[in-house]
C-alpha positions as CSV (number, residue, x, y, z in Angstrom):
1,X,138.2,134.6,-0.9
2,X,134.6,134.0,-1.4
3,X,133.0,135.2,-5.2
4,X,129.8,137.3,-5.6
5,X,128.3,136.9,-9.3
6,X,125.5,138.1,-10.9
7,X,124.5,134.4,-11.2
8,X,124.2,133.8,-7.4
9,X,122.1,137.1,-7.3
10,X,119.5,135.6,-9.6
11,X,119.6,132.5,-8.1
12,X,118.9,134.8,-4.3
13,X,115.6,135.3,-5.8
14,X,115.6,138.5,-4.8
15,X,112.1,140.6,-4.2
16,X,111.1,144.0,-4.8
17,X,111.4,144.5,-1.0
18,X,114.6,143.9,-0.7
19,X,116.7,146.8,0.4
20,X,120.1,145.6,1.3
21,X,122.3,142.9,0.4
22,X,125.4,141.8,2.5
23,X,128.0,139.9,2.2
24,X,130.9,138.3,4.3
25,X,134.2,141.0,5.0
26,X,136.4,140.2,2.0
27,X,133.7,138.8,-0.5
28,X,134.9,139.9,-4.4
29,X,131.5,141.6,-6.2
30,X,131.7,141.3,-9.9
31,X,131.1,144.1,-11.7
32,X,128.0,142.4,-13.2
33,X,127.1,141.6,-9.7
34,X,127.0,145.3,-8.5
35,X,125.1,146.2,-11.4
36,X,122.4,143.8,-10.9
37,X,122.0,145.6,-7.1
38,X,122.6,149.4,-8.6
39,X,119.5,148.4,-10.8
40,X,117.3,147.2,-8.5
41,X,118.5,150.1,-6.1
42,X,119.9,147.4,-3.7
43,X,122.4,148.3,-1.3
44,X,125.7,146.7,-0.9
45,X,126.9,146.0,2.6
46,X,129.7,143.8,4.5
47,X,128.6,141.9,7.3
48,X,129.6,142.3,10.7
49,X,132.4,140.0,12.2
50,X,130.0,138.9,15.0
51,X,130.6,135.9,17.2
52,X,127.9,133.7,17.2
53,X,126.3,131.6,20.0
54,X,126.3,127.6,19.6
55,X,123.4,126.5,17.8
56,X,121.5,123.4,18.0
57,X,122.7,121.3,15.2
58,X,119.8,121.0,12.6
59,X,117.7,118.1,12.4
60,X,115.9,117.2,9.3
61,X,112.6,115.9,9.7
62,X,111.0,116.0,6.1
63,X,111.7,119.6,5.6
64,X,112.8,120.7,2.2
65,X,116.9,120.4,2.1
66,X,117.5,121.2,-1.8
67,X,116.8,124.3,-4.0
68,X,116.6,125.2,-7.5
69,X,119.3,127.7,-8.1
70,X,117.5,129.4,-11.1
71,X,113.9,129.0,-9.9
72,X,114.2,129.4,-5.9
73,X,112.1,125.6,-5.8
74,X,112.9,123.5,-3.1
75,X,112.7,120.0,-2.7
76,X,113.3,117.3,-0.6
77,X,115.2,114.9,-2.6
78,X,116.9,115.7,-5.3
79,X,115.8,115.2,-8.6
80,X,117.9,113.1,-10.6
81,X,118.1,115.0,-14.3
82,X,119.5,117.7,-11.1
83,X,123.3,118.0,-9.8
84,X,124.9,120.4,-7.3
85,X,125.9,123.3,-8.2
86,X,127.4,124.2,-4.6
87,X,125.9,123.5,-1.2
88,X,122.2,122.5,-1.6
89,X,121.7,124.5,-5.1
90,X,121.3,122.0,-7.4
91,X,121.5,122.7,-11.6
92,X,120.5,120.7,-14.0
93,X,122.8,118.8,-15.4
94,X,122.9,121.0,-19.0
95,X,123.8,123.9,-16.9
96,X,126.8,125.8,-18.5
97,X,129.1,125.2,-15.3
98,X,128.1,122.1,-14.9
99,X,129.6,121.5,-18.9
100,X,132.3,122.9,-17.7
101,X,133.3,120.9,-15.2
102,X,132.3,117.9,-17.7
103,X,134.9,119.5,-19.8
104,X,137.7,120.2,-16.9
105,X,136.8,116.4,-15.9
106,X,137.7,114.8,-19.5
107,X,140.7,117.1,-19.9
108,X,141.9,115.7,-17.1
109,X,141.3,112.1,-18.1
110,X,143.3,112.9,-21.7
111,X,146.5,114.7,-20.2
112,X,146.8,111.4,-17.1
113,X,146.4,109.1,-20.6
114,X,148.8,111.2,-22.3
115,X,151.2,111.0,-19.2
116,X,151.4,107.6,-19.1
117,X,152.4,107.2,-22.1
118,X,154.9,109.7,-22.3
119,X,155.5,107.5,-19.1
120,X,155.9,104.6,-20.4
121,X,157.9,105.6,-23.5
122,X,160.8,106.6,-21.1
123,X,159.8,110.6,-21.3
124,X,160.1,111.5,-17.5
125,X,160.6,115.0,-18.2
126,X,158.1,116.0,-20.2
127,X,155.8,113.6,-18.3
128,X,156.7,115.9,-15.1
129,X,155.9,119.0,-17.5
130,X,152.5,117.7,-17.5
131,X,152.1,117.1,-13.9
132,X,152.4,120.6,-14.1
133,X,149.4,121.5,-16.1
134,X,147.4,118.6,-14.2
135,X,148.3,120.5,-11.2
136,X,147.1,123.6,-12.1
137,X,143.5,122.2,-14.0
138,X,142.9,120.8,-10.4
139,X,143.5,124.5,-8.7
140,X,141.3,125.9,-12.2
141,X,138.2,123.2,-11.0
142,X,138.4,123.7,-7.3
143,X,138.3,127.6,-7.4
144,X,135.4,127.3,-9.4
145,X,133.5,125.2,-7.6
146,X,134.2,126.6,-4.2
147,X,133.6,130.0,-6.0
148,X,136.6,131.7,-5.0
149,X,139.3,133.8,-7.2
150,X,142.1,131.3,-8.6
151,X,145.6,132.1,-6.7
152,X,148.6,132.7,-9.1
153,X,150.2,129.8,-10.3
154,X,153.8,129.2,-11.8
155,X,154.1,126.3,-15.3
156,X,157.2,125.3,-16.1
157,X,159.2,128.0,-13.1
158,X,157.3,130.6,-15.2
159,X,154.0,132.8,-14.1
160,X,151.3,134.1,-16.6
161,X,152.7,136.7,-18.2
162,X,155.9,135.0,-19.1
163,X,153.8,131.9,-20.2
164,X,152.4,134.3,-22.6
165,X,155.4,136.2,-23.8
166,X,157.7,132.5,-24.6
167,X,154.5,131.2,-26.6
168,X,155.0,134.4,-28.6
169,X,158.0,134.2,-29.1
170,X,158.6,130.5,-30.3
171,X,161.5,131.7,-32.9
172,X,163.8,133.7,-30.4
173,X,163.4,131.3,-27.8
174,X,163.4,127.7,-29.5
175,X,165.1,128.7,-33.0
176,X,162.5,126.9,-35.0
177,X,159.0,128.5,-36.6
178,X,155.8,128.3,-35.3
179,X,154.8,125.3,-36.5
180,X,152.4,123.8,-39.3
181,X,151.7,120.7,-38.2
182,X,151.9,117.4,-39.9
183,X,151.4,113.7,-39.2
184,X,155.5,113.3,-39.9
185,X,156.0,115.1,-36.3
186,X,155.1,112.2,-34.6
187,X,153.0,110.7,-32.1
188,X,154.2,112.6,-29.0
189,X,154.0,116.2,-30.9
190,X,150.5,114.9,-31.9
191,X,149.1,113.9,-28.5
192,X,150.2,117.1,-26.9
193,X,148.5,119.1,-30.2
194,X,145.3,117.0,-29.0
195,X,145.7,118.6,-25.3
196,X,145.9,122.1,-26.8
197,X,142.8,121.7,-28.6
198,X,141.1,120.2,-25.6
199,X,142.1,123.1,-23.0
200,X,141.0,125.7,-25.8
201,X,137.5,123.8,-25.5
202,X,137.5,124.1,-21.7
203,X,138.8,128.3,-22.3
204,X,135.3,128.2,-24.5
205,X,133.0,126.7,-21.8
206,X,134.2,128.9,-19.2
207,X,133.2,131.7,-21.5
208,X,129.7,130.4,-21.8
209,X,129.5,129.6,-18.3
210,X,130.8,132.9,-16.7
211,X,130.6,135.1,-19.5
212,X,132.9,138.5,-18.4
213,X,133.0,137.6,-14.4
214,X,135.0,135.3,-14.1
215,X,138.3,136.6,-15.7
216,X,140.8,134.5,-13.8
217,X,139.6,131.0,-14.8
218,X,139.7,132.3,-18.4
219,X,142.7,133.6,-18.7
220,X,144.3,130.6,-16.7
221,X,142.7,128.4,-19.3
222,X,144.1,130.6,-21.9
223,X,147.9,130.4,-20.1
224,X,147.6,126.6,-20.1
225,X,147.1,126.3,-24.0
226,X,150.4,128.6,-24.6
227,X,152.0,126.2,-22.2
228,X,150.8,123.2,-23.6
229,X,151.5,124.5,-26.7
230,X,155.2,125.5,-25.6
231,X,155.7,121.8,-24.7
232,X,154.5,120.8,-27.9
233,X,157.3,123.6,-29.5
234,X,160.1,121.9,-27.1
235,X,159.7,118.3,-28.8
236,X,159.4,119.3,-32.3
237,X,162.9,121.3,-31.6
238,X,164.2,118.5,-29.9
239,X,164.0,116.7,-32.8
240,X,165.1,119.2,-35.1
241,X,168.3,118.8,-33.1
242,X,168.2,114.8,-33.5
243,X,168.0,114.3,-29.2
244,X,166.4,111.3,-27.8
């Protein structure tokens, strides 16, 4: 399902002669979206499922084959303190969804670290568990950059809402407290504290990227801290209980 934002409107540079804006059957509008169209007295519209003819395929021959999502500027190469955005709307590089992708990208470098170690150390399940979460950063990243809602995902056998209500509930479900950690937990309690802190990060640049449009990567970011943060629960009860 293809994503309307307010953010793609501005980057439409629309004019004051603009009427009518459509969009492909089953596009999502954000409310921000059709706000920016009620104020400018745009109208919304679907497209027409039309069968097209064959085209000629498009041959470039000097034209202009990049544009400045913000600005509307078009070049021919692109400029290198520039990245893509999607398609041929390029960014620059400081551009809030272009952090966030920075900060998807080096999450995802700490937890395949962390997994190797837990890896290495003999820890197959809770190295699994983490496949889990890399798993679902990679569904997070793609649905943002092909600007399209994130699908429902399961962690652990369990969806969102009962991601939420176990992390809640750490002393019913685990017998232990929440925890106050120290350095005495350990290294493996400590690594996964570090991922927690890291995915919280991402939850923060997805905020300043998307702002109130983009509700499903949020909250997905939100889920995997409680479940990161339910693994880290599992191995400090695990050793409460003396298990290898």
């Amino acid at each position: 399902m293809k994503i309307l934002t307010e953010a793609d409107l501005r980057s439409a540079c629309l004019t004051g002669k603009v009427r009518e804006y459509s969009v492909e059957p089953g596009t999502y509008v954000t409310p921000l979206a059709r706000e920016f169209l009620k104020d400018r007295k745009i109208t919304l519209t679907e497209k027409k499922n039309v069968q097209e003819m064959p085209r000629e395929p498009v041959v470039n021959r000097g034209a202009a084959t990049y544009r400045d999502a913000s600005t509307g500027i078009t070049y021919a190469e692109k400029p290198e303190h520039m990245t893509h955005l999607r398609g041929n709307l390029l960014v620059e590089k400081t551009h809030p969804r272009i952090a966030l992708r920075g900060a998807l990208d080096s999450f995802q470098a700490e937890l395949l670290e962390t997994q190797f170690l837990f890896a290495e150390a003999g820890r197959t399940p809770i190295a699994e568990a983490l496949e889990d979460i890399l798993s679902y950063v990679r569904a997070i990243l793609g649905a943002e950059v092909q600007d399209r809602l994130l699908e429902d995902q399961k962690l652990f056998e369990m969806d969102a809402e009962q991601i939420r209500d176990f992390s809640h509930h750490i002393p019913e479900r685990l017998g232990i407290p929440h925890p106050v950690l120290n350095y005495r937990m350990g290294e493996p309690v400590l690594l996964l504290n570090r991922l927690r802190t890291q995915i919280r990060e991402c939850e923060l640049a997805a905020v300043s990227a998307f702002g109130s449009e983009r509700q499903d990567l949020v909250q997905a970011l939100n889920r995997l801290s409680s479940a990161i943060y339910i693994l880290m629960c599992r191995e400090i009860a695990r050793q409460k209980e003396g298990k290898e």
